[in-house]
C-alpha positions in Angstrom: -58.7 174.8 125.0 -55.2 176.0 123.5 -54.5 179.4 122.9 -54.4 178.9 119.5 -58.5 178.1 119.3 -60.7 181.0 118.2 -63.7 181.7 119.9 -66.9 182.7 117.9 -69.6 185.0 118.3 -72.6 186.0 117.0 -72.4 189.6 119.2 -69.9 191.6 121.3 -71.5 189.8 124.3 -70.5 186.4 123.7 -66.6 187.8 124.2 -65.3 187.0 127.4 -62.0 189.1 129.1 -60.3 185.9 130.9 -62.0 182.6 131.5 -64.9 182.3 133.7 -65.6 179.9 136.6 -68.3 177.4 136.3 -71.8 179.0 137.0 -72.6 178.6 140.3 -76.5 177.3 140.7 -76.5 178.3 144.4 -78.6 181.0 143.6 -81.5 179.5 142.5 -81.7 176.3 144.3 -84.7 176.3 146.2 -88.1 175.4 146.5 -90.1 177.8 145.1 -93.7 178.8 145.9 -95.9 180.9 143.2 -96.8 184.2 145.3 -100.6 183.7 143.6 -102.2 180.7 145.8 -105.2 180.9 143.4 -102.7 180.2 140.1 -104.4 177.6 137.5 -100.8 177.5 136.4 -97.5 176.4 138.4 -97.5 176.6 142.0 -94.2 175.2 142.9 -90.8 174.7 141.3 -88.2 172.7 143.4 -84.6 173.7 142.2 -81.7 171.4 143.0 -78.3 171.3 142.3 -77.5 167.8 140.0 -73.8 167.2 139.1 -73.0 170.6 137.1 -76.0 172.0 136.7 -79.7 172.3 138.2 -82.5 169.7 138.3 -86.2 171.1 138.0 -89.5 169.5 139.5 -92.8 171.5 138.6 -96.2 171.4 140.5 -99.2 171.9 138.3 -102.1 173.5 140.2 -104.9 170.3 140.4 -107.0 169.0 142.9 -107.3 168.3 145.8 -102.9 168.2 145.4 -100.7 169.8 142.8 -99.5 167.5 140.5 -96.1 166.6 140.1 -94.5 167.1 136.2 -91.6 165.3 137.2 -87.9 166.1 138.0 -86.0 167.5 134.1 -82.6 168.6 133.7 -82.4 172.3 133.7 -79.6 174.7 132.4 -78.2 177.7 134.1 -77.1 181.0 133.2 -75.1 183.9 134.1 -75.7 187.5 133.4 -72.6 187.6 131.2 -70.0 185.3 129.6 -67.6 186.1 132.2 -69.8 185.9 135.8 -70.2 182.6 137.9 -73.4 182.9 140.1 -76.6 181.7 138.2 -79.2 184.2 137.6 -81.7 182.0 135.3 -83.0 178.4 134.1 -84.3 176.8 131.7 -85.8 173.3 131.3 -87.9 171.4 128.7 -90.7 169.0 129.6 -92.3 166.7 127.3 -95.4 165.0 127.9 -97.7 162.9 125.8 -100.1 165.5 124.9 -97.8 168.4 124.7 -94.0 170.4 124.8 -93.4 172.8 127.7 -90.3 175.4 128.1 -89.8 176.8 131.3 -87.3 180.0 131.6 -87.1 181.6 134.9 -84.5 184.6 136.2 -83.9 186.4 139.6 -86.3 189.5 139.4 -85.0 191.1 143.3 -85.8 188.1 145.4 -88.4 186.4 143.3 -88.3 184.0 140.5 -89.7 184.8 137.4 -90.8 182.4 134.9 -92.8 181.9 131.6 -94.0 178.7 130.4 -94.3 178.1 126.7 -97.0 175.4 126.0 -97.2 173.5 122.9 -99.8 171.5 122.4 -99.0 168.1 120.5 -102.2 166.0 120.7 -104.4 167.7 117.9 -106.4 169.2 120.1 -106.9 172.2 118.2 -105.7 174.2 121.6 -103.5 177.4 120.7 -100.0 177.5 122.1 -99.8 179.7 124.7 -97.3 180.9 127.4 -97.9 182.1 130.6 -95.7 184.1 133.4 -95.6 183.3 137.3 -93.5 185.1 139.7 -92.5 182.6 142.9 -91.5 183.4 146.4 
């Protein structure tokens, strides 16, 4: 970026003193274990570093085993425009009956993270989201 590009922003947060280093995902990769074993929600989130950025794999809870949603490209974020270690995710999943954010962030040393479900399928299910904390 030249000196002569401006930077925009929407608020006073989005200005940065200096440039930042990438954002580390160190931090959050991990697997990830929801500290409720009687959850009907998530029960595992495996983390993992993937080129730049973070890679996400959720567990629903079914039986007899959890099942796997699949391994989505997640995003990482910092607590400001100027910091480098990861303090929260986000990652979209998109299945055939409905649309499902995840957004997760440190809270001391558990993972926080609500689920926004959208259901697709004409079910006549309301959207709903959900919060789990993980160990």
């Amino acid at each position: 970026m030249s000196a002569q590009q401006e930077h925009k922003f929407k608020a006073h947060s989005h200005t940065a003193e200096g440039k930042a280093a990438a954002i580390s995902a160190s931090p959050l990769v991990k697997t990830w274990t929801n500290i409720d074993p009687a959850t009907r929600d998530i029960v595992k989130i495996i983390i993992a570093a993937s080129g730049g950025g973070i890679s996400v794999e959720a567990f629903g809870a079914c039986s007899p085993n959890p099942c796997d949603w699949g391994s989505v490209p997640g995003i990482v974020y910092a607590a400001n425009v100027s910091a480098s270690k990861a303090v929260a995710f986000s990652a979209a999943y998109a299945f055939s009956f409905a649309n499902v954010i995840l957004v997760g962030h440190h809270a001391g040393k558990h993972l926080v993270v609500e689920s926004f479900t959208q259901f697709t399928d004409g079910s006549g299910r309301s959207n709903f989201r959900s919060t789990d904390t993980f160990d």
